[in-house]
C-alpha positions in Angstrom: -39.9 -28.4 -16.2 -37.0 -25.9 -15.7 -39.6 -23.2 -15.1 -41.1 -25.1 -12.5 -37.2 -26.3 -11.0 -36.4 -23.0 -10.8 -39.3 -21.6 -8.9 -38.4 -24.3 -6.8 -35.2 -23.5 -5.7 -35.7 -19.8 -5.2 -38.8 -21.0 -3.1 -36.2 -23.3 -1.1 -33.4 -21.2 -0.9 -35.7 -18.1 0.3 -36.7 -20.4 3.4 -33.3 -21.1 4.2 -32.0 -18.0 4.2 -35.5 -16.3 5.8 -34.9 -19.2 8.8 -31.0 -18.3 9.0 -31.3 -14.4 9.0 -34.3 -14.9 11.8 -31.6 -17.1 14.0 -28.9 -14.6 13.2 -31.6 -11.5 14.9 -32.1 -14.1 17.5 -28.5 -14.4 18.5 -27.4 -10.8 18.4 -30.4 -10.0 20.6 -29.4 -12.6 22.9 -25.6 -10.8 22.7 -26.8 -7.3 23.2 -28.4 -8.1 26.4 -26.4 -10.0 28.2 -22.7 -8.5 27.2 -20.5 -7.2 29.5 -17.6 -5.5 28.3 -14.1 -6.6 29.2 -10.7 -5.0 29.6 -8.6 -4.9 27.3 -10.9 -5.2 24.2 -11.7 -3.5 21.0 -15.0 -1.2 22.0 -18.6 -2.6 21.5 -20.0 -1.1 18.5 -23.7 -1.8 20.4 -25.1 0.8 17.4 -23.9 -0.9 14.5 -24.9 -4.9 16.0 -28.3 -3.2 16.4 -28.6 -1.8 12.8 -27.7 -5.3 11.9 -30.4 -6.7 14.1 -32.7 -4.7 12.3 -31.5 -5.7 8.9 -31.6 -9.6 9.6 -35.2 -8.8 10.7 -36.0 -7.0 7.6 -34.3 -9.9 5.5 -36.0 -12.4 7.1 -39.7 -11.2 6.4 -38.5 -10.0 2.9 -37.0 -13.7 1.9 -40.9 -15.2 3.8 -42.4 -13.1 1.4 -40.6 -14.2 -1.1 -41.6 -17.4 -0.7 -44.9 -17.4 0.2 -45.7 -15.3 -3.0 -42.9 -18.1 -5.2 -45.3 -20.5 -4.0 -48.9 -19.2 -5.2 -49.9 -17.3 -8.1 -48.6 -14.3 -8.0 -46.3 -11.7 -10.1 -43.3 -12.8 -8.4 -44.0 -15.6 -9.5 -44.7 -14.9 -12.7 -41.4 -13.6 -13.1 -39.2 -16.2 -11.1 -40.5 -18.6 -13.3 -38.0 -18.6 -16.2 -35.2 -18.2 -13.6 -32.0 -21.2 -13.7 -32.3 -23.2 -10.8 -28.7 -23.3 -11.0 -28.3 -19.2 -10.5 -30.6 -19.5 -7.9 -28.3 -21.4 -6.1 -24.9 -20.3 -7.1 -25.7 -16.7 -5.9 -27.9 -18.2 -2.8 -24.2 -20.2 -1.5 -22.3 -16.6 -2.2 -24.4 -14.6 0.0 -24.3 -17.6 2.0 -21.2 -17.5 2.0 -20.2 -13.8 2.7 -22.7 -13.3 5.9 -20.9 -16.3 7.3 -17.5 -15.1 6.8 -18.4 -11.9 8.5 -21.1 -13.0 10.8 -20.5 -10.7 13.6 -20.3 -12.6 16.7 -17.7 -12.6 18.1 -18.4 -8.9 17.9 -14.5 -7.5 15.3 -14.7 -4.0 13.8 -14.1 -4.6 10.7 -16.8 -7.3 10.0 -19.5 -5.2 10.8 -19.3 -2.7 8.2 -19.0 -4.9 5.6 -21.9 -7.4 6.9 -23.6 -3.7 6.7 -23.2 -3.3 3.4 -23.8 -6.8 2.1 -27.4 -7.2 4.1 -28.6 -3.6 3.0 -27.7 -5.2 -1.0 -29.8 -8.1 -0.1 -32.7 -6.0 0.9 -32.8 -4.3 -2.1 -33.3 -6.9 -3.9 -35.8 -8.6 -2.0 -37.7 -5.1 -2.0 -37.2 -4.9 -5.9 -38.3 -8.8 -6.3 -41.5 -8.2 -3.7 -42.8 -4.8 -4.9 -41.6 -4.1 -8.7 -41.2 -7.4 -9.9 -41.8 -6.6 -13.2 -39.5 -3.9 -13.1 -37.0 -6.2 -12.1 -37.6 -9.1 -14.7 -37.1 -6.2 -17.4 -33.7 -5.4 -15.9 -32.6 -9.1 -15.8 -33.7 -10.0 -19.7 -31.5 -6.6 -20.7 -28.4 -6.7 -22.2 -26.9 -4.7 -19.7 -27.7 -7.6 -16.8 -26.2 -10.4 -19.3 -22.5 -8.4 -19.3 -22.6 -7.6 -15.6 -23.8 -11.7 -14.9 -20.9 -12.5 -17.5 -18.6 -11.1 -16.1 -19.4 -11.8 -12.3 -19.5 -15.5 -13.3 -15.6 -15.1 -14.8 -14.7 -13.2 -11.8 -16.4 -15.9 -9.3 -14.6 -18.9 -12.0 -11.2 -16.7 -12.0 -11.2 -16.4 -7.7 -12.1 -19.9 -7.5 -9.6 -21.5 -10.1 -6.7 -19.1 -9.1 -7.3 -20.0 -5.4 -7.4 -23.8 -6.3 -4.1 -23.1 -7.9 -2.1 -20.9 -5.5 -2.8 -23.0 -2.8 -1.4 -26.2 -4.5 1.5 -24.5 -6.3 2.4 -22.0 -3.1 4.1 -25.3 -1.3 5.8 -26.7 -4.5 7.2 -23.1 -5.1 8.4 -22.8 -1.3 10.6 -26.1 -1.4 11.9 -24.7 -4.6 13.0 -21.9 -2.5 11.7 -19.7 -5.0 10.5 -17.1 -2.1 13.6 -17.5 -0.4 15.4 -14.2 -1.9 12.7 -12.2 -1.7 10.9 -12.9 1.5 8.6 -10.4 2.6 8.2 -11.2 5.7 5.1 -8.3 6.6 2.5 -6.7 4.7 4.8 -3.5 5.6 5.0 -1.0 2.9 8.0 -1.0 0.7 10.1 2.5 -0.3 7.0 4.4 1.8 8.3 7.8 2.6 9.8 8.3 5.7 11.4 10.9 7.8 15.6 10.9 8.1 18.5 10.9 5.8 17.5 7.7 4.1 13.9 9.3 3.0 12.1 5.9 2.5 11.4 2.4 4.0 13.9 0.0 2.4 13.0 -2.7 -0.1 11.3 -4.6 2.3 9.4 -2.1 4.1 11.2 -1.8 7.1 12.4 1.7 8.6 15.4 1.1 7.9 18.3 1.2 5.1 19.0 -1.4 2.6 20.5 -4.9 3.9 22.1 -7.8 2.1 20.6 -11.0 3.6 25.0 -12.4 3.9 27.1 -10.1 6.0 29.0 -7.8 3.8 31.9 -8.0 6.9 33.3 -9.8 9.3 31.7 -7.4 11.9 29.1 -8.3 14.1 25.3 -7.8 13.1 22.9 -7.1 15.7 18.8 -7.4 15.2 17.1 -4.9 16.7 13.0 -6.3 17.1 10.7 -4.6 18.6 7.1 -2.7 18.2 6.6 1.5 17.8 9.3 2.0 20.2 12.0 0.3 17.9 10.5 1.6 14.8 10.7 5.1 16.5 7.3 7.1 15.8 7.7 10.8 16.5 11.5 10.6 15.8 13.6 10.8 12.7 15.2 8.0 11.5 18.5 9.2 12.4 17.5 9.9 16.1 15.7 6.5 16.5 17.7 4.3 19.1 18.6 2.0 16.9 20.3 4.2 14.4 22.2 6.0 17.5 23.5 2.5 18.2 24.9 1.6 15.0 26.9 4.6 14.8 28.3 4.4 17.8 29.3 0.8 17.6 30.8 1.5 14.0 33.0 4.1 16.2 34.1 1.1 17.4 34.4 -1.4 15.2 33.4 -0.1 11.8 31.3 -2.6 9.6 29.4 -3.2 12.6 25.1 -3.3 11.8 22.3 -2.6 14.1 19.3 -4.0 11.8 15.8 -2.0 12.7 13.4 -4.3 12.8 11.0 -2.8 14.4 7.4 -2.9 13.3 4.2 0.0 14.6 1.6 -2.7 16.6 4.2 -5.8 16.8 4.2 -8.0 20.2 5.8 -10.9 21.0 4.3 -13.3 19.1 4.4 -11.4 16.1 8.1 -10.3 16.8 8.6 -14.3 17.2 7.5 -15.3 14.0 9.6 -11.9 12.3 12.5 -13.6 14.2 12.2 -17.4 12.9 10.9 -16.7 9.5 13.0 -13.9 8.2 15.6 -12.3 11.0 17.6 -15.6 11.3 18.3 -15.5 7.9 20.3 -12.2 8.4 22.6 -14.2 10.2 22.9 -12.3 13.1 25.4 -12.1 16.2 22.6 -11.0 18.8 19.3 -10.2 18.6 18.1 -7.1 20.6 14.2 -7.6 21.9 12.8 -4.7 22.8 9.8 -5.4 25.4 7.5 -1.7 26.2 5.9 -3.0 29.3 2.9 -0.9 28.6 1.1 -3.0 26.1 3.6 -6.0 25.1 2.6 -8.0 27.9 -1.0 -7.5 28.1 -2.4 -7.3 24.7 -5.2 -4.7 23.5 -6.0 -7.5 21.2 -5.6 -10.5 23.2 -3.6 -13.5 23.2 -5.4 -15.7 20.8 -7.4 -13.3 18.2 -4.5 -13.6 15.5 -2.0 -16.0 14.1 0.9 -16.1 10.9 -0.4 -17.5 7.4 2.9 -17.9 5.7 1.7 -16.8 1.4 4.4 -17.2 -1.4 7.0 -16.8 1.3 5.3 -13.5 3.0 4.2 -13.2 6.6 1.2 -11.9 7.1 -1.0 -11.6 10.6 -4.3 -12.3 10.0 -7.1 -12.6 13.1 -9.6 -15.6 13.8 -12.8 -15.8 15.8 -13.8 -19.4 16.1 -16.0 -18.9 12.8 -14.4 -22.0 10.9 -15.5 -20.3 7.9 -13.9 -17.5 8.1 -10.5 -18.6 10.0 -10.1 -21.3 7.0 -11.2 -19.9 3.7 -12.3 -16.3 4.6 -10.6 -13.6 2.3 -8.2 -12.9 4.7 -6.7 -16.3 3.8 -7.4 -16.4 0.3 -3.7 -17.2 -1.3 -5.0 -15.4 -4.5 -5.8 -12.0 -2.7 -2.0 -12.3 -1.1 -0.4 -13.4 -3.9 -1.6 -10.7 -6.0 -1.4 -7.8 -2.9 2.3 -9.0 -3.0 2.6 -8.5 -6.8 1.3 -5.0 -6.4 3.0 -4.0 -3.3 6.1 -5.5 -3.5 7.1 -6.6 -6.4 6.2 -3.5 -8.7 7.1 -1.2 -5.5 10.8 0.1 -7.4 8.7 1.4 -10.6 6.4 3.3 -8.3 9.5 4.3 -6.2 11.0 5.7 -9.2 8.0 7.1 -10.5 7.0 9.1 -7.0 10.6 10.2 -6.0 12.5 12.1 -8.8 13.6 14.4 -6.0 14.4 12.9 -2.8 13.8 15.4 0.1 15.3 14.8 3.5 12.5 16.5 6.0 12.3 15.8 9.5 9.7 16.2 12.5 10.1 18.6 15.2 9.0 16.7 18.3 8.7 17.5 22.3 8.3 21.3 21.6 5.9 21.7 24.2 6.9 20.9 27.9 3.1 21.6 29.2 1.8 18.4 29.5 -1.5 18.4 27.1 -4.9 17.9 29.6 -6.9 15.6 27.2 -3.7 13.7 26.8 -3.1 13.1 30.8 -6.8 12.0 30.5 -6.6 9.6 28.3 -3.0 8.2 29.2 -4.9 7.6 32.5 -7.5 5.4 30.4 -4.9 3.6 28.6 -2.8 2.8 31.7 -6.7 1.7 33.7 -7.4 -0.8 30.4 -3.6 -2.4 31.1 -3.4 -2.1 35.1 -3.7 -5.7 36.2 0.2 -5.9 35.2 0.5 -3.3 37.7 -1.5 -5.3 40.5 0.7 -6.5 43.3 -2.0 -9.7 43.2 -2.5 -11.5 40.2 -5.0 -10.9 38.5 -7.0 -14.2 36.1 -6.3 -12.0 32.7 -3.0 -11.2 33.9 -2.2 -14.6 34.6 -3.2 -15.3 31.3 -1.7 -12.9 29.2 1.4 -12.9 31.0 1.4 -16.9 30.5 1.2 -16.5 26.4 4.0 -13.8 26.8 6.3 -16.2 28.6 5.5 -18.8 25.9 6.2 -16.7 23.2 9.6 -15.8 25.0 10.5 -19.1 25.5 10.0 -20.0 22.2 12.5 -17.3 20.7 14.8 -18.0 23.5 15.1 -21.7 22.6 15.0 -20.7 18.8 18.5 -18.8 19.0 19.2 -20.8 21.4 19.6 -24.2 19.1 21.5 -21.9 16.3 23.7 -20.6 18.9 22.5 -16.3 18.9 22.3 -14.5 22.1 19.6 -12.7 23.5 19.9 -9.1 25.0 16.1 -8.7 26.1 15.6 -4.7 26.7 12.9 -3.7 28.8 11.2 -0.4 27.9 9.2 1.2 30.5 5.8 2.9 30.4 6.2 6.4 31.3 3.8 5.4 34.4 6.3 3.8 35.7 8.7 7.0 36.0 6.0 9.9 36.5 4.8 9.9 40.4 2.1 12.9 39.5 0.8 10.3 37.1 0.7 7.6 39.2 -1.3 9.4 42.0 -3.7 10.5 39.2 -4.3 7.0 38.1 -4.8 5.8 41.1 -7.2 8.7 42.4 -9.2 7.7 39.3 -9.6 4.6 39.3 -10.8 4.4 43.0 -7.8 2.3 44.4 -5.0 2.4 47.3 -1.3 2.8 46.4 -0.5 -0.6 48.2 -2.3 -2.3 45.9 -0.1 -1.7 43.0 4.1 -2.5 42.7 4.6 -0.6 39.3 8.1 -2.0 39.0 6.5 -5.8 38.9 7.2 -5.9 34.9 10.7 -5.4 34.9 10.9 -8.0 38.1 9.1 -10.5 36.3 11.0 -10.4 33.4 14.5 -9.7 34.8 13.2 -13.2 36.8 12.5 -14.7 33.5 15.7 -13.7 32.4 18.2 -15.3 34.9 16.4 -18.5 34.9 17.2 -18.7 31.1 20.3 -17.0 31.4 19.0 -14.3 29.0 20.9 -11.0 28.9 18.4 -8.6 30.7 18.3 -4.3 30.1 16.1 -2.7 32.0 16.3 1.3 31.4 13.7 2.0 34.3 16.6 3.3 36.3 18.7 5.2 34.0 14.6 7.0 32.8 14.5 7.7 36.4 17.2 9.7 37.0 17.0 11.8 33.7 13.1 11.8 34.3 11.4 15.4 34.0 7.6 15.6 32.6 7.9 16.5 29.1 11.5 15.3 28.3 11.7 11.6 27.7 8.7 11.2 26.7 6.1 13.4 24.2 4.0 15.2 26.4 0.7 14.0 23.9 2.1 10.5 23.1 3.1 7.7 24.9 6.2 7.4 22.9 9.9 8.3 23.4 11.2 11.6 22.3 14.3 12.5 20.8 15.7 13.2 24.2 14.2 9.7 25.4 15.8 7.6 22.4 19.7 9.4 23.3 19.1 8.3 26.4 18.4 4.7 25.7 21.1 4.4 22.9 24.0 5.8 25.4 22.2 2.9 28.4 22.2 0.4 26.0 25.8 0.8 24.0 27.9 -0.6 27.0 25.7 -3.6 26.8 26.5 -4.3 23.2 29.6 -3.4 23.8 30.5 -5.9 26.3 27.9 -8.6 24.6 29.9 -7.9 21.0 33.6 -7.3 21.5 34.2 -9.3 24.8 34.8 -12.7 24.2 34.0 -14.0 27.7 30.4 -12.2 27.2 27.4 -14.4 26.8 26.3 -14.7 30.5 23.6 -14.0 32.0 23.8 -10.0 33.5 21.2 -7.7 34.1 21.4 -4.3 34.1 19.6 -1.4 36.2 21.3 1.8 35.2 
């Protein structure tokens, strides 16, 4: 009788899954020849979705087989028949299981490579169970085959219980405020090497040197939030911005912090959630956004692709597709995986600190060396301004409405945050070196077939200086002061879209009589906006 069950359900489960993989090739066909790309979106990997076509093609016929030849005499089934019904279907539900979670429409990088790899292991076995049955029957009644099934089955048990258990504990722990002192609020790197006078991320993982959550002084405390810009790639630490502020205000008032919390990739919404979930509990006096027009209002990766899942008090910025398999219990949001990633990365990060830095070097880039402005470079600058240039259009565009919609959200949600715990908001705006370079301007424009009347490349800083004195939001915008110190290869890398050293002096000195006024006036907290 268990012979025959077990026959059975391979015989079942082979349909299934030969009926799925033939509606998966189905679908991706249908993708491939109707999909037109979009701006602003992560490049169609067209040669990968059609390897997978093939390979959901291949599955499908191999699982029919399989079937058909469960089903009559044959040597397959000869060999399926002292299988477990219940194996069968365990390991049918985790394949199952895994092509769902990284089924690859909507089309994300990352899935497909994986998916990949889990297909071409499926059609190895149903090549081995089709054509050396035998062969394979002798591998599965080895010893060998019972350790490896052993100790898949403890791994599956040990992934399934621990998950179970992390995600009923993880709350209980939170309102114990166990996570409280320790927050993590990123998947940032702890102590990672880093060039400047402090050599290494601080505890953690922020560029940055080591913070007490309580103000040590009476002196203000300003939080600096931002994206690559804040964090300062290219730069030293010591000739970032941010650390350029903080000594000059300590020139001033001594005691006086300038907290880097800038992150490579952030935008609003991520910077929101850094803000709520771990920055207010710095206490601060002012928090310093930093907006780069070039990419923080019109997202490369859209406005809904990821979203916060809060783990054993960490932040961590996972994306979703409208696959509820994947967006609710895909590995991305396993608690277990997290938990343990935390353990690793955090937790043990001071013994491999210690253990990697018995000599602490103090080494330091040498950026902006070159003044020529690199050809490839201008090319591609020209491509990445093009992909972002509806925030450029002097008619509104539907995806700028859009994206420039979520960013208002987003900014009125912080605003309204610090708003209700009484912290002011100083809202810099960075520009995009576009914005500055008239040679680059013309080249865009040349290239992309348009007219200069059709683009106002000062509408960022209007919009947001708008948004600004409706909330009566301290506004920065350095477009002006850039202007007048502008010279190709100076401010900005002439390979990178990023600030040089030159370009973050420049900032710091615009910035400081801000802070100034914003920190040590007390009739400061109006709204102003400054065009230096």
């Amino acid at each position: 009788m268990n012979k025959t069950l077990g026959a059975t359900a391979l015989l079942l489960c082979s349909v299934i899954g030969s009926l799925l993989a033939l509606t998966a090739a189905i679908d991706l066909m249908a993708f491939l020849m109707t999909h037109q790309p979009g701006k602003v979106s992560d490049p169609l990997q067209t040669g990968k979705l059609w390897a997978l076509l093939c390979c959901f093609v291949v599955l499908a016929v191999l699982l029919l087989a399989t079937s058909i030849r469960v089903a009559r005499a044959s040597p397959v089934q000869e060999s399926v028949a002292g299988w477990s019904p219940y194996a069968a279907v365990v390991w049918f539900l985790v394949s199952g299981y895994l092509l769902q979670v990284y089924y690859p429409l909507p089309s994300h990088p990352h899935h497909l490579d994986k998916l990949l790899f889990i297909l071409g292991g499926l059609i190895v076995w149903g090549m081995w169970l089709n054509f050396w049955p035998v062969t394979l029957e002798r591998v599965l009644d080895s010893r060998g085959y019972d350790r490896i099934k052993a100790a898949l089955i403890i791994i599956l048990v040990f992934v399934v219980v621990g998950e179970i258990a992390f995600r009923l504990a993880d709350p209980i722990l939170a309102r114990k405020g166990l996570f409280e002192a320790k927050q993590s609020p990123t998947s940032l790197k702890p102590y990672a090497e880093t060039q400047g006078s402090i050599g290494h991320a601080n505890a953690q993982g922020f560029r940055d040197r080591e913070r007490v959550m309580e103000k040590p002084t009476s002196s203000p405390r300003v939080l600096a939030v931002g994206d690559s810009f804040t964090w300062g790639v290219g730069v030293t630490y010591d000739e970032t911005f941010v650390t350029i502020l903080e000594k000059s205000l300590q020139e001033i008032q001594p005691g006086t912090e300038v907290v880097n919390l800038g992150v490579i990739g952030f935008e609003p919404e991520h910077e929101l959630h850094l803000v709520q979930h771990y920055g207010i509990h710095l206490h601060p006096d002012l928090v310093m956004l930093n907006v780069f027009v070039g990419n923080d209002i019109i997202r490369k990766r859209g406005a809904d692709t990821e979203e916060a899942l809060v783990v054993g008090g960490n932040s961590y910025f996972v994306h979703h597709n409208g696959n509820w398999l994947h967006d609710h219990i895909g590995p991305d949001r396993w608690f277990l995986y997290h938990d343990m990633n935390y353990l690793i990365h955090v937790d043990l990060a001071p013994v491999w600190h210690l253990f990697r830095n018995q000599r602490r070097h103090n080494r330091s880039v040498q950026p902006g060396k070159n003044t020529t402005i690199s050809v490839p470079w201008h090319l591609n600058h020209i491509e990445y301004i093009e992909d972002r240039s509806d925030i450029f259009l002097t008619e509104d565009t539907p995806l700028f409405v859009q994206h420039w919609s979520h960013t208002l959200e987003k900014l009125d949600t912080l605003h309204e945050f610090l708003l209700s715990r009484g912290v002011p908001l100083l809202v810099v705006v960075i520009p995009e070196q576009a914005q500055l370079d008239q040679e680059l301007q013309r080249d865009f424009i040349v290239a992309v077939g348009g007219r200069r009347e059709q683009y106002e490349f000062e509408k960022p800083q209007r919009l947001l200086s708008e948004w600004c004195l409706r909330k009566n939001v301290i506004c920065h915008d350095l477009l002006e002061i850039f202007k007048q110190d502008y010279h190709p290869g100076t401010l900005y890398f002439s390979n990178d879209l990023h600030w040089s050293a030159a370009g973050h002096k420049v900032a710091a000195a615009a910035i400081l009589s801000t802070l100034q006024q914003q920190l040590f006036t007390p009739s400061a907290g109006r709204y102003t906006s400054v065009r230096r």
